[in-house]
C-alpha positions as CSV (number, residue, x, y, z in Angstrom):
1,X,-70.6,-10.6,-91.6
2,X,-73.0,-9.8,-94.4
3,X,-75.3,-12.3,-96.1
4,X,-79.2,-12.4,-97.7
5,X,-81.6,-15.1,-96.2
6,X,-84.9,-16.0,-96.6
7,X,-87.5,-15.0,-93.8
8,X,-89.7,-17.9,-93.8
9,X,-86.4,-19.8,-92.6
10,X,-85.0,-16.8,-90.1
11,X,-88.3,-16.3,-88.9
12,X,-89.2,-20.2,-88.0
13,X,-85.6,-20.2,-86.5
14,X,-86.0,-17.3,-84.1
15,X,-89.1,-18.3,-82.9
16,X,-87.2,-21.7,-81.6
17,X,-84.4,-20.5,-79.8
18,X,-86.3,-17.7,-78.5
19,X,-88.1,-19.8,-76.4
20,X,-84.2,-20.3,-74.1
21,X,-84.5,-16.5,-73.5
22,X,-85.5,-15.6,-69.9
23,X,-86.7,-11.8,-69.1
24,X,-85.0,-12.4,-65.4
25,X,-81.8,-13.0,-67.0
26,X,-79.0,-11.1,-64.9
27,X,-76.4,-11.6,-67.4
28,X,-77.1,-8.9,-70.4
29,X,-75.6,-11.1,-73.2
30,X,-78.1,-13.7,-72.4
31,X,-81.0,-11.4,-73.0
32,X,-79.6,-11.9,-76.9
33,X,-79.5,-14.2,-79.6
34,X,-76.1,-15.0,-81.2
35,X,-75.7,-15.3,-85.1
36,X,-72.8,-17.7,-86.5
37,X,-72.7,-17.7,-90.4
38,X,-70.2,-19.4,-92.2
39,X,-70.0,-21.3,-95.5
40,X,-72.0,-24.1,-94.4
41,X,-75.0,-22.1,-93.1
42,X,-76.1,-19.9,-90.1
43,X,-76.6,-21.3,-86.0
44,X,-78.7,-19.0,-83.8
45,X,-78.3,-19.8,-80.6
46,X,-80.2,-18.5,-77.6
47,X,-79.9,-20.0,-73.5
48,X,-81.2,-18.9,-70.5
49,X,-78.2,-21.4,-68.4
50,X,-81.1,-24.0,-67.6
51,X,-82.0,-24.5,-71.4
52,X,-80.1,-23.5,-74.8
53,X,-81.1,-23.9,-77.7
54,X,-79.7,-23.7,-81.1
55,X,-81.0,-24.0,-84.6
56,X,-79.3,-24.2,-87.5
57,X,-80.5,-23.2,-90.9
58,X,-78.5,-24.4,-94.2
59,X,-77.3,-22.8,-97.2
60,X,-79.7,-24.4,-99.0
61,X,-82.5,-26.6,-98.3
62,X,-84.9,-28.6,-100.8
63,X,-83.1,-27.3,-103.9
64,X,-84.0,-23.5,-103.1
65,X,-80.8,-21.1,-102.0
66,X,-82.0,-20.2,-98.6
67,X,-78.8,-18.0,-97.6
68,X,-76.2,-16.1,-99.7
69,X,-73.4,-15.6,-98.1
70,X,-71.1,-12.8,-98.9
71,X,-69.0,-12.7,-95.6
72,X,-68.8,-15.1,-93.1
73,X,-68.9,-13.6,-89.2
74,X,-70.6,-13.7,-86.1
75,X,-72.8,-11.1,-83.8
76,X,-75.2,-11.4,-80.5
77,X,-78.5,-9.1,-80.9
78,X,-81.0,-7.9,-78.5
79,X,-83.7,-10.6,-78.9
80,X,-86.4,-8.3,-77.5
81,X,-85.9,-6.3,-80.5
82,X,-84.7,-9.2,-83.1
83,X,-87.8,-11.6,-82.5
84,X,-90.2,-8.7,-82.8
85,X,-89.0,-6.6,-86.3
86,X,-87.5,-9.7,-88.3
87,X,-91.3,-11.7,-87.9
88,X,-92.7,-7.5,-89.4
89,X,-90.4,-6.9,-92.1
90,X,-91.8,-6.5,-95.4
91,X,-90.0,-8.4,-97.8
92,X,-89.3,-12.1,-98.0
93,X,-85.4,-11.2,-98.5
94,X,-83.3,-10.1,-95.2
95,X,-80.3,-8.5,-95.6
96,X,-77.8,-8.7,-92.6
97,X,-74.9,-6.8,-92.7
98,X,-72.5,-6.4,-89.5
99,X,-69.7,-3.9,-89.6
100,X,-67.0,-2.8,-86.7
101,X,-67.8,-2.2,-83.4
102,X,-70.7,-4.9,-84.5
103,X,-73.1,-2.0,-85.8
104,X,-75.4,-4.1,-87.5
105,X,-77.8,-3.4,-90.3
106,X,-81.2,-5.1,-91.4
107,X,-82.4,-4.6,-94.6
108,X,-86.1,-6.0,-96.1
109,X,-87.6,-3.9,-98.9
110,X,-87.9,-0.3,-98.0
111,X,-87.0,-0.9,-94.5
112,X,-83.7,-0.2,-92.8
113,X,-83.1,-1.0,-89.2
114,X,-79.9,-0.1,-86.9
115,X,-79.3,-2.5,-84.2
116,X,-76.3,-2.1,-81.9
117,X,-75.0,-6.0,-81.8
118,X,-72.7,-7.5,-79.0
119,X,-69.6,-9.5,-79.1
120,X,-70.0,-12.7,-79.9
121,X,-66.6,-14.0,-77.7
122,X,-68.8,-12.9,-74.7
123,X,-71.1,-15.3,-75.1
124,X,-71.4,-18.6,-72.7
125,X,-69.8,-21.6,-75.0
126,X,-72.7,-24.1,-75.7
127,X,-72.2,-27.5,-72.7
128,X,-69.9,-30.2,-74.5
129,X,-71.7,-33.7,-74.0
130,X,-70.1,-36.9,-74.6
131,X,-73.0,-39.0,-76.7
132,X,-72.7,-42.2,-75.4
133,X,-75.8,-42.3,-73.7
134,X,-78.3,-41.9,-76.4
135,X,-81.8,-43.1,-76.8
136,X,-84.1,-42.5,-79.8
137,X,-88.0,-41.1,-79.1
138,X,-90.8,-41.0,-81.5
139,X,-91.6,-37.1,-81.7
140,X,-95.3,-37.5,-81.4
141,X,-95.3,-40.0,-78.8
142,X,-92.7,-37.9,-76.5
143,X,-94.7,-35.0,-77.1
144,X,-97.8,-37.0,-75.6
145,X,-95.9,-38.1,-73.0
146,X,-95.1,-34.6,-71.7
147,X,-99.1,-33.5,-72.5
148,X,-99.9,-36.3,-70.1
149,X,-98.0,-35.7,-67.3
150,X,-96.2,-32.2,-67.6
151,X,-99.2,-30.4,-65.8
152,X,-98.9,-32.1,-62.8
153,X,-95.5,-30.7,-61.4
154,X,-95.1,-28.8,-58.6
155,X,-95.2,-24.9,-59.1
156,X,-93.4,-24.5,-55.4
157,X,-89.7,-23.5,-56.3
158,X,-89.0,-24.7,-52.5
159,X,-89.2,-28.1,-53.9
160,X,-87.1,-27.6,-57.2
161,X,-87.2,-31.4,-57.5
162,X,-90.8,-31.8,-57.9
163,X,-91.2,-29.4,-60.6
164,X,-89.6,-31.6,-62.6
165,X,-90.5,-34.9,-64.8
166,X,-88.8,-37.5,-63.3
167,X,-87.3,-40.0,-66.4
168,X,-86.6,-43.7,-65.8
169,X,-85.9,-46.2,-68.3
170,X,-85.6,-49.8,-67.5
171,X,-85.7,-52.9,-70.3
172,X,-86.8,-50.7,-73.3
173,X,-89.6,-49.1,-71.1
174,X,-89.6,-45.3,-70.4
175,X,-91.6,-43.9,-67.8
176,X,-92.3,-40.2,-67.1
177,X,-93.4,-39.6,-63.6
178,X,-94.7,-36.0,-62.3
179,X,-96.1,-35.6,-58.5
180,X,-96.9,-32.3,-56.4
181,X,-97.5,-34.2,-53.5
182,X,-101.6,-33.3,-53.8
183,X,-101.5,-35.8,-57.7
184,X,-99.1,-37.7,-59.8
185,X,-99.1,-38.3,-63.2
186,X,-97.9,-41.3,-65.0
187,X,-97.1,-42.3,-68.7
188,X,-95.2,-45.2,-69.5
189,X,-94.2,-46.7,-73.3
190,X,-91.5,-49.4,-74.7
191,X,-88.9,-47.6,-76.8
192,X,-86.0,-48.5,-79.0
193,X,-83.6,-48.6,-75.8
194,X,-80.5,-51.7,-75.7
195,X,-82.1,-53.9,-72.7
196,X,-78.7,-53.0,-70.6
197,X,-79.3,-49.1,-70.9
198,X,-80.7,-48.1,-67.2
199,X,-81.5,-44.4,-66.2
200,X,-82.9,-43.5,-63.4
201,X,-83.5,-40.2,-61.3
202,X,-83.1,-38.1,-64.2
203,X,-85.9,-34.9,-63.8
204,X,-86.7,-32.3,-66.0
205,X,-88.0,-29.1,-65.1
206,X,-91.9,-29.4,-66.2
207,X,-92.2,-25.6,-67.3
208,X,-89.0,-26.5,-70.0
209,X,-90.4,-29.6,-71.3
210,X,-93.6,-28.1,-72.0
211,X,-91.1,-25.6,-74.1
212,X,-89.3,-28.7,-76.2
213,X,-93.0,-29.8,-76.4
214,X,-93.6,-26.9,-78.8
215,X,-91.0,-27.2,-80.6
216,X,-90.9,-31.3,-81.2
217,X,-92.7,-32.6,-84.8
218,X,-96.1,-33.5,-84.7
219,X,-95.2,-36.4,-87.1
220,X,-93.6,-39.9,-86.3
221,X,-90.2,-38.6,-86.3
222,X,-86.8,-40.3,-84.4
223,X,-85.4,-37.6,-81.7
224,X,-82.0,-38.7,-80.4
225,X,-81.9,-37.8,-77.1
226,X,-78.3,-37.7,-75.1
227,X,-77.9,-38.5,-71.4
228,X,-74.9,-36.4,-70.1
229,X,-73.9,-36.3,-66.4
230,X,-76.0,-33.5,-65.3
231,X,-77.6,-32.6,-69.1
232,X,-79.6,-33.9,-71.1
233,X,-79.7,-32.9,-75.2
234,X,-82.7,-33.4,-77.7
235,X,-81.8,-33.6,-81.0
236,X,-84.1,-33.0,-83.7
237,X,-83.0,-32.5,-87.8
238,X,-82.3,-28.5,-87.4
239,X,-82.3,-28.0,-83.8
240,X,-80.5,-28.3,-80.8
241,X,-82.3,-28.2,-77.4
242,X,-80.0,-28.3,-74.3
243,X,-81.6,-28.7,-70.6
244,X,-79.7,-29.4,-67.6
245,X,-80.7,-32.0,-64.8
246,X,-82.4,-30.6,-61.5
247,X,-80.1,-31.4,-58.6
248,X,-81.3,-33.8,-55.8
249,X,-83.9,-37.3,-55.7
250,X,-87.0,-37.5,-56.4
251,X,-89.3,-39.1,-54.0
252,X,-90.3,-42.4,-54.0
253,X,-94.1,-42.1,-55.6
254,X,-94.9,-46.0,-55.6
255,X,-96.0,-46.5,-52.3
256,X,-99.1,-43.7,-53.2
257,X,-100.6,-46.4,-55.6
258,X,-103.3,-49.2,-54.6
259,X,-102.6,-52.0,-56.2
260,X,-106.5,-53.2,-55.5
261,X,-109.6,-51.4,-55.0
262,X,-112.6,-51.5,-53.1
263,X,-114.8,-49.5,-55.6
264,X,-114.3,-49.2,-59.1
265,X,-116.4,-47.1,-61.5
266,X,-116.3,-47.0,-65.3
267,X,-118.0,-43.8,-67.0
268,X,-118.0,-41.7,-70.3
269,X,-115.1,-39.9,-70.0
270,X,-116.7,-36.9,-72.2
271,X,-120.0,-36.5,-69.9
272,X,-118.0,-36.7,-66.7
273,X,-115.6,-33.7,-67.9
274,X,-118.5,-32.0,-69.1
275,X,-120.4,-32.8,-65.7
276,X,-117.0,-31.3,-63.8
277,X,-116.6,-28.6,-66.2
278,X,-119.9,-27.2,-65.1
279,X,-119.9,-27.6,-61.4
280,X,-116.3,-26.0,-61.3
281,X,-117.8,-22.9,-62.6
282,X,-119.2,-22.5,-58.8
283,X,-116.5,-24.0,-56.9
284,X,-114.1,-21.8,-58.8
285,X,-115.6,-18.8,-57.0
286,X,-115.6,-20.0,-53.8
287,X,-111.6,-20.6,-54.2
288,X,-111.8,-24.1,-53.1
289,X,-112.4,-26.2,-56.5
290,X,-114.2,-28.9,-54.7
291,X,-116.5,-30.7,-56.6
292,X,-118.5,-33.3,-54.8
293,X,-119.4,-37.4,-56.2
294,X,-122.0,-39.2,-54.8
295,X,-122.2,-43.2,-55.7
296,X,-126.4,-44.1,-56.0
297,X,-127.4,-47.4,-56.0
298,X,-129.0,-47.3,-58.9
299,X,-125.4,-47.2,-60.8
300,X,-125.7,-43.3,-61.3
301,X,-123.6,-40.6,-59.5
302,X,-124.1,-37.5,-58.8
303,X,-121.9,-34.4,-59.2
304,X,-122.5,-31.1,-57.4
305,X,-120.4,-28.2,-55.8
306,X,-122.1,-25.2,-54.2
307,X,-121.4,-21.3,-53.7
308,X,-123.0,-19.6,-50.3
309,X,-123.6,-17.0,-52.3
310,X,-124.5,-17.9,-56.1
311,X,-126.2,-20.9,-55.3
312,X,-125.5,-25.1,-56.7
313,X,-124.6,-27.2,-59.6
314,X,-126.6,-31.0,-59.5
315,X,-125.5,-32.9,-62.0
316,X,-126.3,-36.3,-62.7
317,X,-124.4,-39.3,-65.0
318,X,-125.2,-42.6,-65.7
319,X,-121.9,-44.7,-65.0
320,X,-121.4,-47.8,-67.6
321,X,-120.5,-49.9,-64.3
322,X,-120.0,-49.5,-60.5
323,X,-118.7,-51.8,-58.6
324,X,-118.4,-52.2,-54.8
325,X,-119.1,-49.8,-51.6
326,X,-120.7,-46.6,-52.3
327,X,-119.1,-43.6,-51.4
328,X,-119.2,-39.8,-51.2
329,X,-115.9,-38.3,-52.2
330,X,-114.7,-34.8,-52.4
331,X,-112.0,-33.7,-54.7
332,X,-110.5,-30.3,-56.3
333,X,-112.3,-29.8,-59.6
334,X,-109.3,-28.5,-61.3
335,X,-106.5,-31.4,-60.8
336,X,-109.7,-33.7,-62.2
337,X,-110.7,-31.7,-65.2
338,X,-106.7,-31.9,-65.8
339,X,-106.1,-35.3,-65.8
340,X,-109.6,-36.2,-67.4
341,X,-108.8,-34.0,-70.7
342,X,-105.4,-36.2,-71.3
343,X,-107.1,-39.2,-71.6
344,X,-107.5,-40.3,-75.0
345,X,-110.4,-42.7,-74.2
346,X,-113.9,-42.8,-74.4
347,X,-114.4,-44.3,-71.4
348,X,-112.2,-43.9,-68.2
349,X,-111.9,-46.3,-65.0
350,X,-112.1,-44.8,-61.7
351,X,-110.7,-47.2,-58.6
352,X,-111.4,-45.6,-55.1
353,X,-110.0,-47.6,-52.1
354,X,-111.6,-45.4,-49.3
355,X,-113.2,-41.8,-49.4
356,X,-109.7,-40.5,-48.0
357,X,-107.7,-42.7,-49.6
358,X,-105.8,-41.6,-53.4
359,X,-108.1,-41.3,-56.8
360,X,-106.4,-43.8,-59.3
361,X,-108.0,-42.5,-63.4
362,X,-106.8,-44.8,-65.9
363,X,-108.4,-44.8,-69.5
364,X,-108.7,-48.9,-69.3
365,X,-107.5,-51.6,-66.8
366,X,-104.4,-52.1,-68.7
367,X,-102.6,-48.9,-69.8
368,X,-99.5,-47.5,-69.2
369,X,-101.1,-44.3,-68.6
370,X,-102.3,-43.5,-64.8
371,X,-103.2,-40.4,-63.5
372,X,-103.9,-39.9,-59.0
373,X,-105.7,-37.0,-57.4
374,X,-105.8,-37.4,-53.4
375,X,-109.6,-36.4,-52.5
376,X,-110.5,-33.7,-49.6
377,X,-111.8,-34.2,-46.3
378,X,-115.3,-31.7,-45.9
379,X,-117.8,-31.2,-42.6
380,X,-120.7,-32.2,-45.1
């Protein structure tokens, strides 16, 4: 193989795919990218066994010759080393040159690197899927979707089904699900689906959507994404992202969720994470999180958390309406400041059915958005 390329275009690539490399990895070819160039352009592809990715760089792109290609051929390189010297190189032209044995040489201005490459043959074949079983996503709004619920997966690997987003689409409606058994998060939002296409129990590992999520376009762009039997493949204009489905079902979360209320409090959805924000600082080092609300009669509440030995944040917020029996609730500072900062409202609704009974935080009475924090029992 031997071929010039511009780095701008390498670079961007790498910085994709690298994101499928795991440091655990106990296959040694998988700790490397692999490099297909033919006449048509170059694929780097990189996987980890739960996610591959590949991108694919042409030719030439926007009327400018991005690759010139003198031989076409394939090599896997050590991506610790790869990622790291192609993003330093000097120049703005890369030359790549693989000879026998897959001795590969990089060459950018006055530099000259010798990397010792790996057979490409070796390397895991990329999963077929049959794409018959395809929705389209709008980028930006899938990439809110994860923002909004991702966080709230479960981090304990004894439950490998919770640390997944659970997918379900029923009559154009798709509806991400995330619960660690202490919150859930929920975002819901119509989509371009036939009314016949039904998925269901279809999750995600949280930590690799939160990958795709750096990856996706910012801008109002269609993503194909392709149901397989235990796979599921996002397809975006240059790149290929490849996750597989965790095994086993999710929970049923629905039974968690009041469908009425017994208090309901609307407030400014900046001052209360503000408010939070502050008091968490103390609760943070007693290694509880709890933050403490206080309803007042007087439509005001009260925030406060205290450290036995620093001392006690007070704060106090006027609510915009409060509704119903006062009460004193308990909750972990953290899993509120979380689901507070992905609301994009200025005011949020709180409903409380009981002081032990689950936190429901929606930004309005009528969105497809809910997040639910279950609250603490204390001795004060």
């Amino acid at each position: 193989m031997k071929l010039t390329i511009l780095k701008e275009y390498l670079n961007e690539a790498i910085q994709h795919v690298s994101k499928a490399i795991s440091s655990k990895t106990t296959i040694p070819i998988l700790s490397g990218i692999k490099i297909d160039a033919n006449y048509s352009g170059m694929t780097l592809t990189a996987s980890d066994t739960d996610i591959s990715i590949q991108n694919f760089i042409p030719i030439e792109k926007n009327d400018q010759q991005v690759i010139d290609l003198k031989q076409p051929g394939s090599v896997v390189l050590s991506s610790k080393f790869f990622v790291e010297i192609i993003r330093k190189l000097p120049a703005q032209q890369i030359e790549i040159e693989v000879k026998d044995g897959f001795q590969t040489t990089i060459r950018s201005g006055s530099s000259e690197i010798q990397l010792v490459g790996l057979d490409p043959e070796e390397y895991p074949v990329m999963p077929g899927i049959e794409e018959d079983r395809t929705v389209q996503i709008p980028s930006d709004l899938l990439k809110s979707m994860i923002k909004q619920t991702s966080f709230a997966v479960s981090t304990n690997e004894a439950t490998p089904i919770l640390t997944g987003v659970l997918w379900t689409i029923t009559g154009g409606k798709l509806k991400f699900i995330a619960c660690d058994r202490h919150r859930l998060a929920s975002r819901e939002m119509n989509i371009d689906a036939p009314e016949d296409f039904a998925l269901s129990n279809v999750s995600i590992s949280g930590k690799t959507l939160n990958e795709l999520a750096k990856i996706l376009p910012d801008q109002n762009t269609l993503i194909d994404v392709v149901f397989a039997e235990n796979q599921v493949l996002f397809k975006m204009s240059s790149v290929l992202f490849y996750t597989r489905i965790l095994e086993g079902t999710y929970p049923d979360t629905s039974k968690l969720i009041p469908q009425s209320f017994q208090t309901e409090l609307v407030v400014n959805t900046e001052d209360l994470i503000a408010a939070i924000d502050r008091a968490y600082l103390l609760s943070r080092e007693e290694k509880t999180n709890i933050v403490r609300l206080v309803m007042r009669e007087d439509r005001t509440i009260e925030i406060s958390s205290s450290s036995s030995e620093l001392g006690k944040v007070t704060e106090e917020l006027a609510a915009a309406s409060l509704t119903g029996e006062l009460l004193r609730i308990s909750f972990n500072s953290k899993y509120m400041l979380d689901a507070l900062k992905v609301m994009d409202s200025e005011q949020i609704q709180i409903g409380f059915t009981g002081a032990m009974q689950p936190i429901i935080i929606r930004p309005d009475a009528i969105s497809t958005m809910l997040q639910l924090i279950l609250p603490y029992r204390t001795t004060s």
